[in-house]
C-alpha positions, -999 to 999 in steps of 0.1 A, spaced: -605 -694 -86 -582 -721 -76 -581 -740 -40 -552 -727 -16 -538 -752 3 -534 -750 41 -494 -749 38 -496 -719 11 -521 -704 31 -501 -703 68 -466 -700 59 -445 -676 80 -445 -648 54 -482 -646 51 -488 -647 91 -463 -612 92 -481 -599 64 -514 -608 85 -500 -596 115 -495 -560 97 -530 -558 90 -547 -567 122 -523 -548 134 -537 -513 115 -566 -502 140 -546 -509 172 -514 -487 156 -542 -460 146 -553 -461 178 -525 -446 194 -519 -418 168 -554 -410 175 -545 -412 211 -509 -393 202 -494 -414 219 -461 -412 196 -435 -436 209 -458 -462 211 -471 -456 176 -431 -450 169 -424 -486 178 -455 -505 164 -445 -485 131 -410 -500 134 -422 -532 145 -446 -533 112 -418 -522 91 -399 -551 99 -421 -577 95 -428 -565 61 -389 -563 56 -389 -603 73 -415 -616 55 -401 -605 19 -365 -622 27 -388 -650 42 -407 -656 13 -377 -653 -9 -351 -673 10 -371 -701 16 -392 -704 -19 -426 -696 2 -435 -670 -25 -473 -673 -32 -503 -651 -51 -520 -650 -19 -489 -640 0 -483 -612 -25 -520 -596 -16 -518 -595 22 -479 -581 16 -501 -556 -6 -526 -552 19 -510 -548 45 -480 -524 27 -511 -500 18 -517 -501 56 -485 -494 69 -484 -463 41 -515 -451 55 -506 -453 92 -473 -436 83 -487 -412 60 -509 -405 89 -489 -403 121 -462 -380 100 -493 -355 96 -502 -357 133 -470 -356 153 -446 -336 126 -471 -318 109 -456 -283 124 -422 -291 113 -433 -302 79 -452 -271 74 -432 -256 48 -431 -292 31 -465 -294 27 -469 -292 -9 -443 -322 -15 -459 -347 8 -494 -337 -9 -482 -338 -40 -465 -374 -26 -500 -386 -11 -522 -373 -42 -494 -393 -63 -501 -423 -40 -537 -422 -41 -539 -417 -76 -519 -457 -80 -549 -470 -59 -576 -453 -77 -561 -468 -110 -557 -497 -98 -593 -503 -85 -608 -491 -116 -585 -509 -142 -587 -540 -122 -613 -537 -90 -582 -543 -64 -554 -527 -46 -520 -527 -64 -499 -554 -55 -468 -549 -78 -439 -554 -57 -418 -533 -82 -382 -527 -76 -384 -488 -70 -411 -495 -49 -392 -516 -30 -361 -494 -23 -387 -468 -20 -402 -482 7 -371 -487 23 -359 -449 16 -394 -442 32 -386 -461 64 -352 -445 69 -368 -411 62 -394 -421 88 -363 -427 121 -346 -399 112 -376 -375 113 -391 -391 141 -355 -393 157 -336 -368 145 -357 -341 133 -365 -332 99 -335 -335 71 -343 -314 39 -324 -328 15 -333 -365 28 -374 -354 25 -369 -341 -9 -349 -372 -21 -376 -397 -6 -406 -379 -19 -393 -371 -50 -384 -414 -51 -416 -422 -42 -435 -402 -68 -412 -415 -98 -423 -450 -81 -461 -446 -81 -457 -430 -119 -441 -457 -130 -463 -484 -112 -498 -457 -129 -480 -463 -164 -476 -503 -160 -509 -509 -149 -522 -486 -176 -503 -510 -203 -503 -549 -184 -536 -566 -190 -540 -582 -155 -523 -577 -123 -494 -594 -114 -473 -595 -84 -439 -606 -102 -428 -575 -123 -397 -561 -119 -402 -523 -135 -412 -507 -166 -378 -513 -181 -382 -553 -183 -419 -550 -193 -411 -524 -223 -382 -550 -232 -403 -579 -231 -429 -567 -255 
């Protein structure tokens, strides 16, 4: 393993991404608490960071392996917390949704589980459905927690999000190692 330099190390982008992760048990806290604008706003806060320290990263060349694990990290965090606080504080008015965000999670959890086994750490990606995923996810996220549930807006998201972990279970099932740089299945099948 090679040495990481202080600079690569504690660069804006990676002290977001940190931020998000010590973050986790003080957000859990207050959906154990149900304490729901307060987790409503650490949610949103945590959402953008993760939003900031991409365009960060990108913008100012500050891209690094390391930065791309606690973005991982901390991304699986943020899904868990969301994941989590939907189930507490909506779970009634998803009730006839159940079976999609199951299927969702069970989708989800299956990309980690492949991951560990295939190479002993969390998935860290950063594919481009994953990405607008993600961002499908967060808007999903206001509106239900704003607005009230949407139909049409849950299907579109979960149904998004599962094509996005399948694809992610089929690349890591064909790359040898883990990288954080790949765009989609598309550009891998094309480069072989």
């Amino acid at each position: 393993m090679r040495n990481i330099n202080r600079k690569e190390l504690w660069n804006l982008p990676n002290m977001l991404s940190l931020y998000r992760l010590l973050s986790f048990p003080v957000v859990f806290y207050f959906i154990l608490v149900k304490s729901q604008t307060v987790f409503i706003v650490l949610l949103g806060i945590n959402l953008f960071t993760d939003f900031l320290d991409g365009y960060i990263a990108r913008k100012f060349n500050l891209e690094t392996q390391i930065g791309a694990r606690l973005d991982s990290l901390a991304d699986e965090g943020t899904y868990i917390l969301g994941l989590t606080g939907i189930y507490i504080f909506k779970r009634i008015e998803l009730e006839p949704y159940h079976a999609g965000l199951w299927i969702f999670a069970g989708i989800y959890l299956l990309s980690l589980v492949v991951s560990l086994l295939k190479f002993k750490m969390l998935p860290s990606l950063h594919l481009f459905s994953s990405k607008i995923g993600g961002y499908m996810q967060g808007f999903f996220f206001f509106v239900l927690f704003f607005y009230g549930l949407w139909p049409l807006l849950f299907y579109i998201t979960v149904l998004w999000g599962i094509a996005s972990f399948l694809e992610q279970i089929i690349i890591m099932l064909i790359i040898p190692e883990l990288r954080p740089d790949l765009k989609g299945l598309f550009w891998i099948l094309k480069s072989s």
